[in-house]
C-alpha positions, 0 to 999 in steps of 0.5 A: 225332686220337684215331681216327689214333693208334689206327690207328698203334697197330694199326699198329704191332702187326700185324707182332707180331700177324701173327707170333702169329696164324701160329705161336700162335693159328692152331696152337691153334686147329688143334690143337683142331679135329683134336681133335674128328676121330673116328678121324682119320688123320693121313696120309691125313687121313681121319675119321669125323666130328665129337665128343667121343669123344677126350676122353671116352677121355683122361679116363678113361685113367690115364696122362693122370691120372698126367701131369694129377697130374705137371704140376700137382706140378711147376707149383705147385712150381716156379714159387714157388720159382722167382720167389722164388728169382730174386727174390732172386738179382735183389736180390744182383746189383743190389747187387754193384758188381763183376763184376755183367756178369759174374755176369749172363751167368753166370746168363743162360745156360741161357736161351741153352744148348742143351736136350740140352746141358743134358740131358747135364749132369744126367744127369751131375750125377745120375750114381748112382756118379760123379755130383756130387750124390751126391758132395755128399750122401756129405760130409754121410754120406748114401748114394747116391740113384737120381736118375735110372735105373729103380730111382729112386723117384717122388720122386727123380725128380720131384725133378730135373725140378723142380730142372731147371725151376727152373733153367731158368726163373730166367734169363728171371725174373731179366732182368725183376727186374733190370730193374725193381729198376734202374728203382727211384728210388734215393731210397727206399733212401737215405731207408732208409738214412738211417733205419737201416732193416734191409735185409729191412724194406727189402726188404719194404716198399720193393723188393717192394712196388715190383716186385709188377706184375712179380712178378705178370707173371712168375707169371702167365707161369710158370703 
């Protein structure tokens, strides 16, 4: 009985798995093996052989330093803020009675929004002379910041990639909070309630606790 529910599983899975195998598992394992080509040709595919000469040659190159350097800032930057930040969006919009549809396709949007749309707005938000951040920061007697053409500085600009992925990766994140956060038993919250507990022990010893595997899932994906 055992060995014919195992074989519905697999069963089940293997259009899934089908897909993955195509277009993931197929892919990475291609791109690995064109790595190993010396002087391969993409065109004509030709090579000279088999080895490690490629990776030797990329590790020793500055620019993928740079890009190794780059992406590790960006990831171990933007990924907690992004899960913290989301988190508590999550929270927000549980709680609002409201308008909550509303509020959620609001911040579901970037997830279904063009890419170069979205590069268009911030290249207009981060506008030096007429954009809305800088217009933002002048209120508070700040000068105009080069966010984003050649005289911004290694900070400015790393500044907006991470504000861009953050905002990129919340909407993905907030779907899997809310979900959870509305799969809680409403009975913890009540018996709080009924104590008088303040709402961020509340938050920090009922709902984080209860939502930690999907804090842990979502991490792990982010990174």
């Amino acid at each position: 009985m055992e060995k014919k529910q195992n074989w519905k599983g697999y069963l089940y899975l293997a259009p899934a798995l089908l897909l993955m195998t195509i277009f993931t598992f197929y892919p990475i394992f291609n791109a690995f093996y064109s790595s190993l080509k010396l002087n391969y040709n993409w065109l004509l595919n030709t090579f000279d052989g088999f080895g490690f000469d490629n990776y030797v040659q990329l590790f020793k190159s500055k620019n993928f330093r740079m890009a190794f350097r780059n992406t590790m800032i960006l990831t171990f930057v933007s990924v907690p803020l992004s899960v913290m930040i989301a988190l508590l969006i999550s929270v927000g919009l549980n709680s609002i009675k409201r308008l909550q549809g509303f509020f959620q396709t609001i911040f579901f949007l970037p997830y279904v929004t063009n890419v170069i749309a979205i590069g268009l707005v911030f290249r207009l938000m981060f506008n030096y002379d007429y954009g809305i951040i800088n217009t933002i920061i002048g209120w508070f007697g700040i000068g105009p910041v080069h966010w984003m053409d050649t005289q911004a500085t290694y900070v400015e600009a790393m500044s907006v990639v991470i504000i861009y992925s953050i905002w990129m990766g919340l909407p993905f994140k907030i779907m899997v909070f809310l979900s959870g956060l509305q799969s809680i038993d409403r009975q913890y919250y009540q018996a709080a309630k009924i104590d008088s507990t303040p709402k961020w022990r509340v938050f920090f010893r009922i709902t984080v606790p209860l939502l930690s595997p999907m804090i842990m899932y979502i991490t792990i994906t982010s990174f």
